[in-house]
VOSE-68802 format. One line per field, with one value per residue: residue in one letter; x, y negated, z negated of N, C-alpha, C in turn. Coordinates in steps of 0.001 Angstrom, whole numbers, plus 500000, padded with zeros to 6 digits. Atoms other than C-alpha are relative to their C-alpha. Layout:
! residues N
type <- [a; ...]
n.east <- [X; ...]
n.north <- [Y; ...]
n.up <- [Z; ...]
ca.east <- [X; ...]
ca.north <- [Y; ...]
ca.up <- [Z; ...]
c.east <- [X; ...]
c.north <- [Y; ...]
c.up <- [Z; ...]
END
This chain:
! residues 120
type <- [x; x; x; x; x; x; x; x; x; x; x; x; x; x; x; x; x; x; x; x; x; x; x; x; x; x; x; x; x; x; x; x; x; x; x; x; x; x; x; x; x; x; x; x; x; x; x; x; x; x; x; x; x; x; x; x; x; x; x; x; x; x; x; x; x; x; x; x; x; x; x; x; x; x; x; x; x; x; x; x; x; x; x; x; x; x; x; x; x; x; x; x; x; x; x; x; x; x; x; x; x; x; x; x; x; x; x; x; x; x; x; x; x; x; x; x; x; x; x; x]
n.east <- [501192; 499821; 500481; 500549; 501554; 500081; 499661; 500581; 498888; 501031; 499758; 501433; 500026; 499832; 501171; 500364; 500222; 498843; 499974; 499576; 498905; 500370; 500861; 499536; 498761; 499340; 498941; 499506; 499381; 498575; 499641; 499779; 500992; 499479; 500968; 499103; 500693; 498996; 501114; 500469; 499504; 498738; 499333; 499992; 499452; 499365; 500382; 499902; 498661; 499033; 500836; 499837; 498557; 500219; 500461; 499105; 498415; 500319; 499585; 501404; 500548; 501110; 500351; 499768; 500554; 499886; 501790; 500071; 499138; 501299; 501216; 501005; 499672; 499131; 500997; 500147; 498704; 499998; 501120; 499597; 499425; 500708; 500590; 498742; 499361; 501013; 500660; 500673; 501009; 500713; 499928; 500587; 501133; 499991; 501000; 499976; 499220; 501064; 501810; 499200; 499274; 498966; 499383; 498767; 499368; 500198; 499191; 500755; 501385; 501432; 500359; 499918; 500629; 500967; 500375; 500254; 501465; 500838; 500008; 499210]
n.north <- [500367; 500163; 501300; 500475; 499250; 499545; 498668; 499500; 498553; 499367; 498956; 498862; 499517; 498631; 499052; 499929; 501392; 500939; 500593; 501375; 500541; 501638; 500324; 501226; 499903; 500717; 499806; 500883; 499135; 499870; 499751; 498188; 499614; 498417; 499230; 499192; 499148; 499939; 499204; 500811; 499110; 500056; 501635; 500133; 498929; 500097; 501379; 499461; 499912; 501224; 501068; 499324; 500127; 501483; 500058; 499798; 500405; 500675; 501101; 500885; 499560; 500844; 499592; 501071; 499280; 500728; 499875; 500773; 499117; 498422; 501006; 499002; 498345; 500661; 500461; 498493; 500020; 501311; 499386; 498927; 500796; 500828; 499070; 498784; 501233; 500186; 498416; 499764; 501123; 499498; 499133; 500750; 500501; 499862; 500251; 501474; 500633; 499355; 500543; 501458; 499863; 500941; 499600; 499828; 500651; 501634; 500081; 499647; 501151; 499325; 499417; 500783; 500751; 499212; 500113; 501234; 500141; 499040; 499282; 498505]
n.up <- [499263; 498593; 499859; 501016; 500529; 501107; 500431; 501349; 500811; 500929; 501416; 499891; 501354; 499892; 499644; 498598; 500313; 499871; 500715; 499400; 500473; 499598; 498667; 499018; 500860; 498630; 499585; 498286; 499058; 500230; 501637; 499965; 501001; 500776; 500939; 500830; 500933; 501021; 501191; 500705; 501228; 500312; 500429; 501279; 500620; 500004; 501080; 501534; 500078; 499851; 500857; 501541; 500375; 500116; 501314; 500567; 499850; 500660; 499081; 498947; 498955; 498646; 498498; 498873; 498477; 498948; 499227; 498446; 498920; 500408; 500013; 499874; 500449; 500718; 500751; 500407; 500129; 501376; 500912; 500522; 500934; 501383; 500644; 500670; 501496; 501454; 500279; 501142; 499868; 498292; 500292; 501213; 499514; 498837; 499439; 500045; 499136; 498786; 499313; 499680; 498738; 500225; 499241; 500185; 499200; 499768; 501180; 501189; 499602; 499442; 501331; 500890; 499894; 499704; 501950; 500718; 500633; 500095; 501209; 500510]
ca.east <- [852713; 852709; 850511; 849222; 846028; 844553; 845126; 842968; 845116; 842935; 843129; 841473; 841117; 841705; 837918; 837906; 836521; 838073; 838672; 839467; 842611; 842637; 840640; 841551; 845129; 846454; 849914; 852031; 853372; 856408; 855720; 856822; 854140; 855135; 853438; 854843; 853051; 854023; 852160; 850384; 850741; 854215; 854641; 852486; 854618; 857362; 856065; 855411; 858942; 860538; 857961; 858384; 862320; 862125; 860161; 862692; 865724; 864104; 864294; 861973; 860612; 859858; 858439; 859693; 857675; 857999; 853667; 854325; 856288; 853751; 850523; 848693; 850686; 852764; 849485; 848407; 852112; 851682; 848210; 849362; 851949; 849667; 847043; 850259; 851732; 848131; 846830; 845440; 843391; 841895; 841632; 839190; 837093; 836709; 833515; 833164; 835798; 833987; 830709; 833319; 834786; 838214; 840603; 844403; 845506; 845000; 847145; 846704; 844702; 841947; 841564; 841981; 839714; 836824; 836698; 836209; 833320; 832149; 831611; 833499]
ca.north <- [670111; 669960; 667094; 664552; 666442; 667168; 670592; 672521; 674710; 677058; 679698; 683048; 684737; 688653; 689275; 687979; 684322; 681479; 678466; 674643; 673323; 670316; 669097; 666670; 667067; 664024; 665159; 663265; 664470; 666661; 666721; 670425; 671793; 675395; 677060; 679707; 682196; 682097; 684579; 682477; 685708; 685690; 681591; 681851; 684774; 682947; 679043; 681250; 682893; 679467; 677379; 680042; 680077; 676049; 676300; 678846; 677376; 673760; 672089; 669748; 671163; 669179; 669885; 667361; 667697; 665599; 665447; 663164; 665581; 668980; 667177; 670489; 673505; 670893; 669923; 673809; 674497; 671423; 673202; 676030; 674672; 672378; 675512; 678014; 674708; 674466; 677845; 678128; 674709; 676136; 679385; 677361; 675340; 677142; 676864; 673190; 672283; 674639; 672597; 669074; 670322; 669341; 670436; 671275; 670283; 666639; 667017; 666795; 663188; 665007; 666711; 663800; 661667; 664096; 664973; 661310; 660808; 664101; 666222; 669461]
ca.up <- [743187; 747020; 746762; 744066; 742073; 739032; 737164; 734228; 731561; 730176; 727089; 728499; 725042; 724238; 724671; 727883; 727051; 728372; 726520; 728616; 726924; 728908; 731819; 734702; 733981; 736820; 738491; 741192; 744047; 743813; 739913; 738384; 735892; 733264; 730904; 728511; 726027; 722255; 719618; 717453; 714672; 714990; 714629; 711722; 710178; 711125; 708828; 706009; 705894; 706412; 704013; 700943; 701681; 701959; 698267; 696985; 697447; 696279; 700018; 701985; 704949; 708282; 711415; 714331; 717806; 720679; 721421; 724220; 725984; 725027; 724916; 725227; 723316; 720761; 718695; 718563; 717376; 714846; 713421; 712729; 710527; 708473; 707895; 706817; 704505; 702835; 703107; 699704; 700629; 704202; 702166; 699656; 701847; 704957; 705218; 704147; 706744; 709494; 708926; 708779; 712229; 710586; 713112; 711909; 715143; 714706; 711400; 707929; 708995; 710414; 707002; 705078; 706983; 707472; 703354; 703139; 700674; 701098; 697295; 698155]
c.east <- [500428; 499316; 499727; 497959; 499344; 499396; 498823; 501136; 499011; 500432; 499183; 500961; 500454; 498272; 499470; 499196; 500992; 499377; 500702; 501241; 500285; 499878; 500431; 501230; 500780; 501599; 500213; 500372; 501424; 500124; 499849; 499008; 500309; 499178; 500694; 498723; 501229; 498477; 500139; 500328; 501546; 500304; 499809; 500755; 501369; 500061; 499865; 501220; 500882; 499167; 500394; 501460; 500298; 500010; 501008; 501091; 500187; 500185; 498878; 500224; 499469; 500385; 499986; 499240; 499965; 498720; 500132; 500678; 499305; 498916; 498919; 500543; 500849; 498619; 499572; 501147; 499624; 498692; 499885; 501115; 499280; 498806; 500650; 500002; 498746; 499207; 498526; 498646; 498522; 499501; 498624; 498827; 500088; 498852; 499163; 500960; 499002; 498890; 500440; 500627; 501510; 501079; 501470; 500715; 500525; 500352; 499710; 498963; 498707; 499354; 499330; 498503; 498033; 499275; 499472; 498616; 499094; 500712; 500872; 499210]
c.north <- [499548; 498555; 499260; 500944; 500109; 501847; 500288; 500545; 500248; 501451; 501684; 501075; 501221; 500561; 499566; 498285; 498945; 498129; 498424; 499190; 498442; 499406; 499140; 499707; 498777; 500742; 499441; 501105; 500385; 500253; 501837; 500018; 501423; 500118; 501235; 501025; 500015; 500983; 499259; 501103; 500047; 498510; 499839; 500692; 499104; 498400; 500776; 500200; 498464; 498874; 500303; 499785; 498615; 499644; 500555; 499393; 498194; 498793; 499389; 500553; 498753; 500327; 498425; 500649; 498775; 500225; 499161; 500437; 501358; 499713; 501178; 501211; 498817; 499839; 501516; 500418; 499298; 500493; 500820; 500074; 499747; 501385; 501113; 499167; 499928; 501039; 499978; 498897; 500564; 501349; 499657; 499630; 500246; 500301; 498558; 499280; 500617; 499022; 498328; 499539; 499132; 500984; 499764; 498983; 498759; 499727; 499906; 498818; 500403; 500605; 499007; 498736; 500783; 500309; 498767; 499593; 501240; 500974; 501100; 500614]
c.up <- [501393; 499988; 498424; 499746; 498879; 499872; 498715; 499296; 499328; 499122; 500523; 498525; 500046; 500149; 501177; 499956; 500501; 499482; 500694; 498893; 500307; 501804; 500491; 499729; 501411; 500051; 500933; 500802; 499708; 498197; 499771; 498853; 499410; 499164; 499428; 499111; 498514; 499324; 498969; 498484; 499569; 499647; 498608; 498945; 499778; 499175; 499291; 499821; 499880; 498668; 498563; 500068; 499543; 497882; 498873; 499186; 499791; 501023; 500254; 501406; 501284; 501268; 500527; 501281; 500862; 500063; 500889; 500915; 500613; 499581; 499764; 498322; 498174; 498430; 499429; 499113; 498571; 498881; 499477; 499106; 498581; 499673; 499205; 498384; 499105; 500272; 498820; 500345; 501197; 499714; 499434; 500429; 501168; 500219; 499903; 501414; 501654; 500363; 500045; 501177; 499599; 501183; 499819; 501088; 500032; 498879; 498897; 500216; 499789; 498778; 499050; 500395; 500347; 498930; 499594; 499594; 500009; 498277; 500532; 499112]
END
């Protein structure tokens, strides 16, 4: 940044949609800002492979993430995880969770605290 400002990062979709990631983003002066592309098909391809080998072979599995470092892409990353790891669950009630707005992202929590008191 040439000067102090605030930034958007936004998601433009494959049908041409774009999607606000996160708004009023403050930066100082002189601060560097990146951005990357990961395929979300391939990450998930790539937590299954590692979750079933994990299960195989009779290990424990854990995902470490710095989120105070990747504030934006780290949480996405982290949701895609916990929907792979409970599949069968998100498989089950995905239209109970849809109308719960439970949001992976915000970890299994968000799950846990969203179900709360509701029948399933």
């Amino acid at each position: 940044m040439e000067k102090a400002g605030k930034v958007k990062i936004s998601l433009k979709k494959a049908d041409g949609s774009v999607v606000v990631l996160k708004d009023n983003l403050a930066l100082e002066d002189k601060e560097v800002i990146d951005a990357s592309f990961m395929s979300a098909k391939a990450l998930k391809s790539f937590f299954e492979k590692e979750i079933s080998d994990c299960a195989d072979k009779k290990l424990m599995m854990s995902l470490h993430m710095k989120a105070t470092m990747m504030k934006v892409s780290d949480p996405i990353i982290f949701g895609h995880c916990v929907k792979v790891f409970f599949k069968d669950v998100f498989a089950k009630y995905e239209k109970v969770f849809a109308d719960l707005k439970v949001n992976p992202n915000n970890g299994l929590g968000d799950v846990y605290e969203k179900i709360k008191g509701h029948p399933l």
